[in-house]
N, C-alpha and C positions, 0 to 999 in steps of 0.2 A: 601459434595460437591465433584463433578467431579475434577479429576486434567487432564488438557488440555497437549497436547505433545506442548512441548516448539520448537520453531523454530531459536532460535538463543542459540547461545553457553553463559551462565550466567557469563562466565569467559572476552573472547574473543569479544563477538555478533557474529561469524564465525555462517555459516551455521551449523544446525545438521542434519545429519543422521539418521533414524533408523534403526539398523542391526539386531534387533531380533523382533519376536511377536508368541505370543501363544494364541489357542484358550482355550475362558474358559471353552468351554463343554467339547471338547476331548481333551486335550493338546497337541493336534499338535503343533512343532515349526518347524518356518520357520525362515531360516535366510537370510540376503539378504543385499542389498541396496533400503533403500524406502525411498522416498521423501517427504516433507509433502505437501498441498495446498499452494496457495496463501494466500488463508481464514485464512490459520494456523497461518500466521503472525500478525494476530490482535488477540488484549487483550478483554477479556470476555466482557469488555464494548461496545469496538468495532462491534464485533459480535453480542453483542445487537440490536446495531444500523441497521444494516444489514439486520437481523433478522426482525425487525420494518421497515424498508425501502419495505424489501420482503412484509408483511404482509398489507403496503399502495401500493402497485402496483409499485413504485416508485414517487406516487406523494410528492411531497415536502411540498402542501398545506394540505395533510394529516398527513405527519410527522410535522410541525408544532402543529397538532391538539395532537397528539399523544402523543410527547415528551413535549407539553407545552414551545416550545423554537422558539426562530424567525426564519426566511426565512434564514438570514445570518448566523445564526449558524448551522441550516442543510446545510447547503453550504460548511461552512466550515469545518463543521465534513468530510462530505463529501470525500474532495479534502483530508482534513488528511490522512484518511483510503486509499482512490487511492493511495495513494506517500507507506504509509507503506504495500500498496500489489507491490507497484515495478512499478507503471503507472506512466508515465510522463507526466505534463501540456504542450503538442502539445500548445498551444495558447501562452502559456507563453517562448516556445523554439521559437517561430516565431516572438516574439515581440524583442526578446535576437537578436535574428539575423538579425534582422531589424535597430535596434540600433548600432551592430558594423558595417555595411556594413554602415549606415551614418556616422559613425564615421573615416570610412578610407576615404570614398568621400571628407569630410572636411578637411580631414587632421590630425585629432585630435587622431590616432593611425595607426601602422603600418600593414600590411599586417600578418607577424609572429606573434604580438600580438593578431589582432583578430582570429588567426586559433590556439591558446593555449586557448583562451577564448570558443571558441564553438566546442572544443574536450571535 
């Protein structure tokens, strides 16, 4: 089995770095600052998924077929893997925001509270 370059520090979760690499044929090394993918932050399962997503075109009625699992759990695998590449639910920030902007109109929170909430 392949071992994958890990993206989070196993101590910490801080970002890692890679500062060396060598080739296998000529042993050039290079040294550097290199950063990994977004892709790199998902776990082999993950990347599965992905992988199978690529391979349905992105149909969802096809990963159904695929993975033998409902509509709501490709959905939600889904959104998993967005948040752990760093994407944020736009729909779900606009519902947050929609919520405290009635909540000062009522009354039922402060100006300084809703602008610590939606920082």
């Amino acid at each position: 089995m392949k071992n994958f370059v890990p993206s989070q520090c196993p101590i910490c979760e801080g970002e890692l770095v890679i500062t060396d690499m060598v080739c296998k044929n000529c042993k050039t090394h290079i040294s550097g600052e290199f950063y990994t993918t977004k892709l790199a932050k998902l776990d082999p399962s993950q990347l599965e998924f992905v992988e199978a997503f690529i391979k349905c075109r992105g149909s969802i009625k096809e990963m159904e077929k695929e993975l033998k699992v409902s509509y709501p759990t490709v959905k939600s695998r889904l959104e998993i893997i967005a948040k752990t590449m760093g994407y944020k639910d736009e729909k779900q920030e606009d519902d947050t925001r929609m919520k405290v902007l009635d909540s000062i109109e009522k009354g039922e929170m402060t100006v300084e509270e809703a602008l610590k909430i939606l920082k």
